[in-house]
C-alpha positions as CSV (number, residue, x, y, z in Angstrom):
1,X,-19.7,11.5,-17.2
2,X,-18.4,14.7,-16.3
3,X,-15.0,16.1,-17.4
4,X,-13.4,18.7,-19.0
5,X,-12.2,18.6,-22.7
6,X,-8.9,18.4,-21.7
7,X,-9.3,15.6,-19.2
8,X,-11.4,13.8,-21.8
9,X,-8.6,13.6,-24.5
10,X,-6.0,12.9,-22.3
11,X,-8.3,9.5,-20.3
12,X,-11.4,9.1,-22.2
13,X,-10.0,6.4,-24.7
14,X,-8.6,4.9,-22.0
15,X,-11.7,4.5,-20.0
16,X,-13.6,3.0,-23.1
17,X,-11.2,0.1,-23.7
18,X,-11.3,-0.9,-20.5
19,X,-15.1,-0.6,-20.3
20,X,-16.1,2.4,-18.7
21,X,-19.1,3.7,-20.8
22,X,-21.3,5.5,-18.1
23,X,-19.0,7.0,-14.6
24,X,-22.1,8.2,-12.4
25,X,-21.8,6.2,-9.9
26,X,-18.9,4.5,-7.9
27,X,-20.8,2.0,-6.1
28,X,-20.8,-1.6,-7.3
29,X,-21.0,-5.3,-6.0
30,X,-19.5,-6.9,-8.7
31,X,-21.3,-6.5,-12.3
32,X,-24.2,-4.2,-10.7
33,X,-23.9,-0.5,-10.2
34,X,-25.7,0.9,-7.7
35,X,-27.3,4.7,-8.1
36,X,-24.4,6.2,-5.9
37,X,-26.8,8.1,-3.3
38,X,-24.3,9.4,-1.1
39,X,-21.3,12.1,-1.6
40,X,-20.4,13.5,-5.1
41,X,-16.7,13.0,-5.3
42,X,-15.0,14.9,-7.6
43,X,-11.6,14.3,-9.3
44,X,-9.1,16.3,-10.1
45,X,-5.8,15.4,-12.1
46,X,-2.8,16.9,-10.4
47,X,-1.1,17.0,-13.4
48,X,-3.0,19.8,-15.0
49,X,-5.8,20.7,-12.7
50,X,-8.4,19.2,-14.6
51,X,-11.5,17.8,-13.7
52,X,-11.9,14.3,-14.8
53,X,-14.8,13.1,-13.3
54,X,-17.6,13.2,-10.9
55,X,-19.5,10.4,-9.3
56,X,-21.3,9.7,-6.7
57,X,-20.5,7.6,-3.1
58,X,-22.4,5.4,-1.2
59,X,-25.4,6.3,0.9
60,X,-25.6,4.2,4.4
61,X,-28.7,2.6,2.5
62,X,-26.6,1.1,-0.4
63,X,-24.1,0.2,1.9
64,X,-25.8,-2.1,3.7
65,X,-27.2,-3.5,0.3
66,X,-23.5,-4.0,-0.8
67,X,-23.2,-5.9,2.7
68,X,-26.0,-8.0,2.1
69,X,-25.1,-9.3,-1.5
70,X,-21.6,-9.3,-0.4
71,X,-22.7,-12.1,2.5
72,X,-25.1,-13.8,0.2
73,X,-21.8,-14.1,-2.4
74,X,-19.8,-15.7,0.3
75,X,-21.7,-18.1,1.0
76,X,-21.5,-20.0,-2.5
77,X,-17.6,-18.4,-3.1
78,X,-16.2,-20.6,0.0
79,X,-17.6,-23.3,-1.3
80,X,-15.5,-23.3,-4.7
81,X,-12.4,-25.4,-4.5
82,X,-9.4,-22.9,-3.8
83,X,-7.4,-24.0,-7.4
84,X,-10.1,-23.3,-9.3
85,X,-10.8,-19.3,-7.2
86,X,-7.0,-19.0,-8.3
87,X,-7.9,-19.6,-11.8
88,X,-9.9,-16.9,-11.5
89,X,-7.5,-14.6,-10.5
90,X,-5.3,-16.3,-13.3
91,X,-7.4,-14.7,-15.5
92,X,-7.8,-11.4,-14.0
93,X,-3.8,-11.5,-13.9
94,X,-4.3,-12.2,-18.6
95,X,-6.6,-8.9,-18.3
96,X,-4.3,-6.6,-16.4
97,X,-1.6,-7.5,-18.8
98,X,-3.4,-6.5,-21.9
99,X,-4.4,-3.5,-19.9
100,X,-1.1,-2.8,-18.4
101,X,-0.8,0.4,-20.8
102,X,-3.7,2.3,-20.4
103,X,-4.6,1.9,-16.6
104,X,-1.3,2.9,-15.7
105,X,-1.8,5.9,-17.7
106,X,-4.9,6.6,-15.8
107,X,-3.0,6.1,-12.5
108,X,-0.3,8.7,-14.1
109,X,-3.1,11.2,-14.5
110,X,-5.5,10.6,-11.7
111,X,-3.1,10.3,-9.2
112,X,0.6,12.0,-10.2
113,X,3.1,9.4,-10.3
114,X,5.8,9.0,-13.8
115,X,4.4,7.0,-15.9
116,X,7.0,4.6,-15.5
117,X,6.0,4.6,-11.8
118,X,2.0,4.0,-13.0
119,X,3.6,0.9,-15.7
120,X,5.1,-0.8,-12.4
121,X,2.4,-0.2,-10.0
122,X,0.1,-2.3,-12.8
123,X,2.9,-4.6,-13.1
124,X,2.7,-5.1,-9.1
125,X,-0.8,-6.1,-9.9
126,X,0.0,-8.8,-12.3
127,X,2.7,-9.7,-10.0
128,X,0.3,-10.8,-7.2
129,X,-2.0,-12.3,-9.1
130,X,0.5,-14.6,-10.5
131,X,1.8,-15.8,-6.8
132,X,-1.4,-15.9,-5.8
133,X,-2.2,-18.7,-8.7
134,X,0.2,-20.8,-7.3
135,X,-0.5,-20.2,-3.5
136,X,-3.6,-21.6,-4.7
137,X,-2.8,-24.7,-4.1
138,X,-0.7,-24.5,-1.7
139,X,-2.7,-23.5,1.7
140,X,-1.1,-25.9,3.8
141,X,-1.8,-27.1,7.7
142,X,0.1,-28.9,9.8
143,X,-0.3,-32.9,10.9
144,X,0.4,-33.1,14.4
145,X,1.0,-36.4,16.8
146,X,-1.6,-37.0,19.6
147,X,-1.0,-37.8,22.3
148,X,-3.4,-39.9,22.9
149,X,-3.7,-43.4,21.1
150,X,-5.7,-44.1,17.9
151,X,-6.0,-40.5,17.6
152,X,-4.7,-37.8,14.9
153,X,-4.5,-34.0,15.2
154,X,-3.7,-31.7,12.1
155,X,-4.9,-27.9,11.6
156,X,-6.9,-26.4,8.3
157,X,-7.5,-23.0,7.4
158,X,-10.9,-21.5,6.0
159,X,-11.6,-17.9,5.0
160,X,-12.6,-15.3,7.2
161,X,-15.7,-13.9,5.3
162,X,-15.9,-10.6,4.2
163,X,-12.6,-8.7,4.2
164,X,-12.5,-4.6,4.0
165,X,-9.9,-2.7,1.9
166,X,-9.1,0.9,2.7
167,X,-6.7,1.9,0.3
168,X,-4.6,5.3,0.3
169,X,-4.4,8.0,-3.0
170,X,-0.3,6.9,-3.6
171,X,-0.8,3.4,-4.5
172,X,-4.6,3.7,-5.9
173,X,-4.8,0.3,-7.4
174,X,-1.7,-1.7,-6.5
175,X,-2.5,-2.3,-2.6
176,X,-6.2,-3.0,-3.3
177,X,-4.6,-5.7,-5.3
178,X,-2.5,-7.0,-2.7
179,X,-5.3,-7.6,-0.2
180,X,-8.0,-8.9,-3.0
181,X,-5.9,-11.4,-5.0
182,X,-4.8,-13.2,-2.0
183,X,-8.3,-13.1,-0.1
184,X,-10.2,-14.4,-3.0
185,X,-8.5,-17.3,-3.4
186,X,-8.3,-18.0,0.6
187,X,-12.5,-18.1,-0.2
188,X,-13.3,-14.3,1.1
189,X,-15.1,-11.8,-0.8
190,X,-14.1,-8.4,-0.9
191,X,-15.5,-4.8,0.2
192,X,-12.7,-1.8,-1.3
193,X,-13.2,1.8,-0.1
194,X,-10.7,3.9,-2.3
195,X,-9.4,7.0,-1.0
196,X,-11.7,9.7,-2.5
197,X,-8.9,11.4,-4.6
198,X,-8.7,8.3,-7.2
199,X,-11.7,7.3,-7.7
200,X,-11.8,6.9,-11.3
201,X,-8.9,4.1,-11.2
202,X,-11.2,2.1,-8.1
203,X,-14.0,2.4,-11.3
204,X,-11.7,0.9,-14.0
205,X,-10.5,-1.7,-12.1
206,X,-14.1,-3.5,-10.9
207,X,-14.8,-3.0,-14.5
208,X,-12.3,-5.7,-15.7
209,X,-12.9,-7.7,-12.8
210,X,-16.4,-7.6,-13.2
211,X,-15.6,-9.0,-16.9
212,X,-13.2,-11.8,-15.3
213,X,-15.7,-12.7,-13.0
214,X,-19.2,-13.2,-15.5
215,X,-17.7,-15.3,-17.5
216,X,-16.8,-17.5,-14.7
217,X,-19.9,-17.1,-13.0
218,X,-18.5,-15.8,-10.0
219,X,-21.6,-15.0,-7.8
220,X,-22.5,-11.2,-7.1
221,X,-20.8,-9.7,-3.9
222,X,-17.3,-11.0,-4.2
223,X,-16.1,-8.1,-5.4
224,X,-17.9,-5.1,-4.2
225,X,-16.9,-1.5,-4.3
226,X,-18.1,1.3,-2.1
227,X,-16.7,4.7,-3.0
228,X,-17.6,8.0,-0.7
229,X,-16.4,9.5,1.9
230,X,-14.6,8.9,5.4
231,X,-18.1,7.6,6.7
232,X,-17.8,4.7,4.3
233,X,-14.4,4.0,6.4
234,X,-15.8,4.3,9.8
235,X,-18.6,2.4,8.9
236,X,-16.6,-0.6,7.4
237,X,-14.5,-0.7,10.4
238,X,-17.5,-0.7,12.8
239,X,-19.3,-3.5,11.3
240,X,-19.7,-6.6,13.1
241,X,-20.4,-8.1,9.5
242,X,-16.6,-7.2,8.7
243,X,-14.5,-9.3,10.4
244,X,-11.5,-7.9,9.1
245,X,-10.1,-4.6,8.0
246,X,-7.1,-3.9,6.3
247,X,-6.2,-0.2,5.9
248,X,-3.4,1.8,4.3
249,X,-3.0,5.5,5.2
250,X,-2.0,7.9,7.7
251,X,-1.0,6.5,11.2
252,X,-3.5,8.9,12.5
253,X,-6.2,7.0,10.5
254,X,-5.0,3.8,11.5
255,X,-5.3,4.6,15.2
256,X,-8.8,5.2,14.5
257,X,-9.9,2.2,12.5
258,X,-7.5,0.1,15.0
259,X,-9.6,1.8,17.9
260,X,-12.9,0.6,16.0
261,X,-11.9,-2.8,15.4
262,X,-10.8,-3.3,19.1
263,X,-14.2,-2.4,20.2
264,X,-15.1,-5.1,18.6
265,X,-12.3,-7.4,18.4
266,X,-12.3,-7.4,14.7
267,X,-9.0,-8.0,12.8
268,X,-7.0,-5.4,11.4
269,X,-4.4,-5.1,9.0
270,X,-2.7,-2.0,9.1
271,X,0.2,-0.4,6.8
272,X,0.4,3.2,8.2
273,X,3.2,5.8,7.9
274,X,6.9,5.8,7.5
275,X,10.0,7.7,8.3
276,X,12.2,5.9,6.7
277,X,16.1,6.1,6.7
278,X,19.0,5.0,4.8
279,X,22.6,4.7,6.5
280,X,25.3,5.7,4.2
281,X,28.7,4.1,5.7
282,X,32.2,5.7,5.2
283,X,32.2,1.8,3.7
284,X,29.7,2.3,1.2
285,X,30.0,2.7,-2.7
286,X,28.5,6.2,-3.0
287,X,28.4,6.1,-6.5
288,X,25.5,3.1,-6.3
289,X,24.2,5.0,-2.7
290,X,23.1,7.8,-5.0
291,X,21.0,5.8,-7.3
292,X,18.8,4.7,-4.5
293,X,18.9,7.7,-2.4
294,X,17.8,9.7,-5.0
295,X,14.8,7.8,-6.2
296,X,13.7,6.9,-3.0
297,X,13.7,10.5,-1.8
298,X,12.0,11.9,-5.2
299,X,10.0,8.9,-6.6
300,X,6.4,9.6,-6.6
301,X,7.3,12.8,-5.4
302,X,8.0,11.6,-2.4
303,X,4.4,10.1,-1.6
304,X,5.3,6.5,-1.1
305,X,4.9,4.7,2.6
306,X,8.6,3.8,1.7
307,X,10.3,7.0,0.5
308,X,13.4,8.3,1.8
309,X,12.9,11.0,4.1
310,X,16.4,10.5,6.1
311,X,20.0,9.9,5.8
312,X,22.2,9.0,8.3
313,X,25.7,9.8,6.8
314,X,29.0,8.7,8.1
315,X,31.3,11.9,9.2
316,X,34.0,11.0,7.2
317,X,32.0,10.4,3.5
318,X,29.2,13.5,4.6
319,X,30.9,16.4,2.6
320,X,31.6,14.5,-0.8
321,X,28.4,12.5,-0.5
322,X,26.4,15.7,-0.6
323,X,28.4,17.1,-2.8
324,X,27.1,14.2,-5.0
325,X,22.9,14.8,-4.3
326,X,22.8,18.6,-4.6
327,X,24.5,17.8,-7.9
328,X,21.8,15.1,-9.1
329,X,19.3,17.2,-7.3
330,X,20.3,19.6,-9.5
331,X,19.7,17.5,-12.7
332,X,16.2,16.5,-11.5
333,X,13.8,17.5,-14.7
334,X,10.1,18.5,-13.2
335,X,6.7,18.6,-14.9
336,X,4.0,16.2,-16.6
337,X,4.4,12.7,-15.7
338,X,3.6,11.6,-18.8
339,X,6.3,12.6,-20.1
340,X,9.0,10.3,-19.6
341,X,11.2,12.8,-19.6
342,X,10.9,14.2,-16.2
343,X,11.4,12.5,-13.1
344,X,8.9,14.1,-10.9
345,X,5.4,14.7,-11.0
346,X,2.8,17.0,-9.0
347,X,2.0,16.0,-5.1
348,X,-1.8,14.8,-5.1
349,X,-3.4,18.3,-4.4
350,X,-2.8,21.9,-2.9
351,X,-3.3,20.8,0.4
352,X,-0.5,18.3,0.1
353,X,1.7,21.4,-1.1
354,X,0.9,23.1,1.6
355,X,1.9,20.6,4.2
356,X,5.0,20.3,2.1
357,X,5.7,24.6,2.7
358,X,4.7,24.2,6.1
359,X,7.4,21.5,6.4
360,X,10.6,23.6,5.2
361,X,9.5,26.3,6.9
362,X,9.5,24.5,10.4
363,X,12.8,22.9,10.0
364,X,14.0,26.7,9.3
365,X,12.4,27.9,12.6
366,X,13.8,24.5,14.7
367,X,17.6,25.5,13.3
368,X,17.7,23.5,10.0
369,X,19.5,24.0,7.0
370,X,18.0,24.6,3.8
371,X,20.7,22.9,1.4
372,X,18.5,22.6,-1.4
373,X,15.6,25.0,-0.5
374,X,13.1,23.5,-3.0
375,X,10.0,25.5,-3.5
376,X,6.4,25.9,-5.3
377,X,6.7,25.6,-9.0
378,X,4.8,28.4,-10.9
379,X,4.6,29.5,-14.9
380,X,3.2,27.2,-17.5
381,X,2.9,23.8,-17.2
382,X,2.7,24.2,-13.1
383,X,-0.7,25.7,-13.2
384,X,-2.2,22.9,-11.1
385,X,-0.1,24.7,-8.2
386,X,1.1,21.0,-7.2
387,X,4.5,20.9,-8.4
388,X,7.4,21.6,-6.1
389,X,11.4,20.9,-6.3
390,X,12.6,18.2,-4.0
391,X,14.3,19.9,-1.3
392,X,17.3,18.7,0.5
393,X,17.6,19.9,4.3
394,X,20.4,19.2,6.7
395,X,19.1,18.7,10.3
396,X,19.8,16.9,13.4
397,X,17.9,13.7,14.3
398,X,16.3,15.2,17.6
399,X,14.2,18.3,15.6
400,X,10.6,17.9,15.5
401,X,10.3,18.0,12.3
402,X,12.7,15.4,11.4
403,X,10.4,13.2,14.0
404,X,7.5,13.2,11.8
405,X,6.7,11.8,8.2
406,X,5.9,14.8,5.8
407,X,4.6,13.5,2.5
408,X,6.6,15.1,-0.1
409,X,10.1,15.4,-1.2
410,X,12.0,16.8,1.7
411,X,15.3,15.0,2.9
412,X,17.1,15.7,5.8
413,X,20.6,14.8,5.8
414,X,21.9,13.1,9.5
415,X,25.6,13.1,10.5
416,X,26.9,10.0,12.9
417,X,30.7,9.9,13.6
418,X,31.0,6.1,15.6
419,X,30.4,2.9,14.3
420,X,27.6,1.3,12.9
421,X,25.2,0.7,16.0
422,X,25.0,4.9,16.9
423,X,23.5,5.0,13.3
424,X,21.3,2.2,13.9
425,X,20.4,4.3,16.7
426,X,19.5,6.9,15.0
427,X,17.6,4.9,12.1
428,X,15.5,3.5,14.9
429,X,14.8,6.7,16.9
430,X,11.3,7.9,15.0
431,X,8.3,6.1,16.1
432,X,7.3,4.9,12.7
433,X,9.2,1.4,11.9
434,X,8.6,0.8,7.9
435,X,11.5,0.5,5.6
436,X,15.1,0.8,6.1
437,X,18.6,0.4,4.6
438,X,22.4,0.6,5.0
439,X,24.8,1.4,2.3
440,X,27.7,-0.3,3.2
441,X,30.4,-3.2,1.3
442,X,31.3,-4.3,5.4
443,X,29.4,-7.5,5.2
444,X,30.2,-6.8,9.5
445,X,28.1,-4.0,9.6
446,X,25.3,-5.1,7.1
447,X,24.7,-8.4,9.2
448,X,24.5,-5.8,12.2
449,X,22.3,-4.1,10.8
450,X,20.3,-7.1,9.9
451,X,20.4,-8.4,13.5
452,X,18.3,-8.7,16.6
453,X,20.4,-5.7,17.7
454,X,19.5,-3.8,14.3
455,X,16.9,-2.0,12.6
456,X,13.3,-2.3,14.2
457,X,11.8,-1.5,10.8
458,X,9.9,-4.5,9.1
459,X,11.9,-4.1,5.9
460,X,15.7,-4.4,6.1
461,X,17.8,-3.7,3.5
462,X,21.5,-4.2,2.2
463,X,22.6,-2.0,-0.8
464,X,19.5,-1.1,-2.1
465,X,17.2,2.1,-1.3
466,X,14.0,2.0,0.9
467,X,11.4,2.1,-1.7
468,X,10.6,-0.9,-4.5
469,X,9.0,-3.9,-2.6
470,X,8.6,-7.0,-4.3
471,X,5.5,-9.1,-3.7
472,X,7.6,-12.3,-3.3
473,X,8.2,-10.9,0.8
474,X,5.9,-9.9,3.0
475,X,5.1,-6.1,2.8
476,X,4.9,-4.1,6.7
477,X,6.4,-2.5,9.3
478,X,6.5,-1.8,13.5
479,X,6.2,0.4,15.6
480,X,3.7,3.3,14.4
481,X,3.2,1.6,11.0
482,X,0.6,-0.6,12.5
483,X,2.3,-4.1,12.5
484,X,0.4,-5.5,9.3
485,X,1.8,-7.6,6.6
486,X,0.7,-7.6,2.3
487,X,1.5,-9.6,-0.2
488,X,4.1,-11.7,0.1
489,X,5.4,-15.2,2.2
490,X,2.5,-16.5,4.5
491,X,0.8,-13.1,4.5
492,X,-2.4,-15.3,3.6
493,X,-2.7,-16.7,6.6
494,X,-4.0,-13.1,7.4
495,X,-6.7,-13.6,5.5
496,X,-8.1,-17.3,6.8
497,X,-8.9,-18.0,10.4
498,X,-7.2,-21.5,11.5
499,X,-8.5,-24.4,12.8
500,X,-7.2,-27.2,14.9
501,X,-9.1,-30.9,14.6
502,X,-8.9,-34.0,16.2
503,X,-9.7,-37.4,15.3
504,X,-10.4,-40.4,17.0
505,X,-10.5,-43.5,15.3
506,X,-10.1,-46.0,18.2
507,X,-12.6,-47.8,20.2
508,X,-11.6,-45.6,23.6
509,X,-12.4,-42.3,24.1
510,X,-8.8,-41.4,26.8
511,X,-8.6,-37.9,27.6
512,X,-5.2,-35.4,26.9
513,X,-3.0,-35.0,30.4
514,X,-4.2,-38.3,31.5
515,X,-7.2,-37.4,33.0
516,X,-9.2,-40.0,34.5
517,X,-13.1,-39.7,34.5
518,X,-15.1,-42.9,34.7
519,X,-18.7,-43.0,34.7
């Protein structure tokens, strides 16, 4: 294992609790490693710069080895009654709990977010797990009547086979979870390429699934892990063995994994980017508005597919209501998240600052406002160079800029002077079609909103922020964000191909439609 002394004091208890002795290679297909023959990845915490580890990727070789035992797995996992595949994940849902601690400390550190932020992403985990225990026994069909006399129609559903996860560096363990605890127990094994910047959390978590699994003697291949590189991705979503990706990232990544699947007329499942807006009504309680603008603009330094990146204010509540941010803006306590004294941590890397500097400086040039010009953080504790002040930037909903998602802690402040449907206008004017949300106590203009004539976004909401999905819904959006639903309600059915059957217990053999043919 290679880290630095720093790294190791700060993540290397953490790793031996949960099992980690050896970190060479990220390659695994349940409770085998593999050599790792492919790209080294390296990863570095945001939080200090440090080097935490290296391992190494998949080579195209291993990859199809982790195909192969990941096809052989299936093959006895289908079989398995579903209850008893959810007391499996019953049990991986007991581990995460006595875990809960130190892998979200590990997601603090690998990836930036509060530790608070890191508790609750673990806690999302646990979450999913637990409904998917219970949906365990619940995957219903339908009975249907025939037709046709003596005769009974009703559908099933049966798993796919093997299911790919792409998962993104903001939510490095809790979307992985989303797709696996729900496909195992629908009878599908897994295949989970992490996004190369958290690597080490991918790592920890096979580790206590691998645990979960031997003792139940879950076959080899259900859970398999291929870190590396993009070509593990393009690969995965090329395969005619995969009949189903589901990817979380960029919406110019999901365009190209779509594109790949549709070549093929494989599946997808795609949770892509959002611009996502909150309309503050001259009916709103500003005081609770603030609360859920702020986090959702600053939370996980604004990395989340659901943070804030717009509001549409109401003319005659604007002045005092930005009155109100620049002062909590103001009050906004930057550095280690560890420390749960600070609110905001580092972006992922120095290439995410960048887009972040490139992002200010464009809304400047297209005739923006700098309100709260935000800025790199330097001196000590900043020396990662990934820390920068949330910024606060009042725009007009037609600039460039304002059209696309930046991911980081810039939000641009809207005006609308009408009623409710010329901000509802402006909410759904971005291609992207995620999360929204109206602040408003005019139960009017909240069923509006809620409407056939209101948001387009996949996530509605009434007095609460943008961010902070629970699993109990399904988790998606329109429009650019790909049209996939997580977690939540009959998202399963995602996961299980359906089947209609027909039985005929008479004596006759009529045909539907009344079709004669005699012989």
């Amino acid at each position: 294992m290679n880290t630095t002394l720093a790294a190791e004091n700060k993540i290397a208890d953490i790793l031996k609790k949960i099992g980690v002795k050896e970190m060479n290679s990220g390659v695994s297909t349940g409770t085998s490693w593999l050599p790792g023959e492919g790209e080294l990845l390296k990863s570095f915490s945001p939080v200090d710069g440090a080097l935490i580890g290296s391992v190494r990727g998949a080579s195209r070789n291993e990859y199809d080895l982790a195909l192969a035992r990941a096809q052989k797995g299936y093959l006895e996992w289908r079989t398995w009654p579903a209850p008893k595949r959810g007391e499996v994940v019953r049990q991986l849902g007991e581990e995460l709990r006595r875990y809960k601690a130190d892998l979200g400390k590990l997601v603090s550190y690998e990836m930036g977010k509060s530790y608070q932020e890191g508790l609750g992403e673990v806690q999302e985990m646990i979450d999913i797990c637990d409904f998917a225990v219970g949906l365990s026994r619940q995957l219903h069909g339908l009975t249907m009547h025939s037709e046709r006399p003596e005769h009974r129609m009703y559908e099933q559903w049966h798993p796919l086979g093997l299911v790919g996860i792409i998962t993104a560096f903001n939510f490095p363990v809790a979307v992985w979870s989303w797709n696996t605890a729900l496909a195992w127990i629908c009878g599908d094994v897994c295949l989970w390429k992490p996004s190369e910047k958290t690597p080490l959390c991918s790592i920890a978590c096979q580790h206590i699934t691998a645990e979960v699994f031997k003792r139940n003697g879950v076959p080899e291949g259900v859970s398999v892990l291929i870190n590396g590189g993009r070509e593990v991705g393009e690969w995965m979503s090329s395969d005619h063995r995969v009949p189903m990706v589901s990817a979380t990232g960029s919406t110019r990544m999901g365009k190209a994994v779509g594109a790949a699947l549709g070549q093929r007329l494989g599946r997808a499942l795609l949770e892509l980017g959002g611009n996502n807006a909150i309309i503050i009504s001259d009916k709103a309680d500003l005081d609770m508005s603030l609360i859920g603008c702020v986090f959702g603009a600053v939370g996980t330094a604004g990395q989340r597919c659901t943070s804030t990146r717009r509001l549409i204010i109401h003319d005659a509540v604007y002045d005092a209501f930005k009155q109100k941010l620049v002062k909590a803006y103001g009050q906004l306590r930057i550095g280690d998240p560890l420390d749960e004294k600070n609110h905001v941590g580092p972006l992922i890397d120095t290439h995410a600052v960048d887009l972040y500097t490139k992002a200010l400086s464009a809304a400047e040039a297209q005739g923006a406002t700098l309100l709260v010009p935000g800025g790199v953080m330097t001196g000590p504790g900043f020396e990662s160079g990934c820390y920068v002040k949330p910024a606060i930037v009042e725009a007009t909903p037609d600039l460039e800029i304002v059209q696309e998602e930046t991911f980081a802690p810039i939000l641009y402040l809207l005006r609308y002077s009408g009623d409710v449907d010329e901000a509802i206008a402006i909410q759904n004017g971005v291609k992207q079609g995620l999360s929204s949300s109206i602040m408003t106590l005019d139960l009017r203009e909240a069923e509006r909103f809620l409407g056939a004539a209101g948001s387009d976004c996949g996530i509605a909401n009434v007095n609460i922020g943008t961010s902070g999905a629970e699993i109990g819904g399904a988790f998606g959006g329109e429009k650019e964000t790909g049209g996939g639903r997580e977690s939540g309600s009959d998202a399963w059915k995602a996961y299980m191909r359906r089947q209609t059957n027909t039985i005929n217990y008479g004596a006759k053999l009529p045909l539907a439609q009344g079709i004669k043919f005699d012989l």
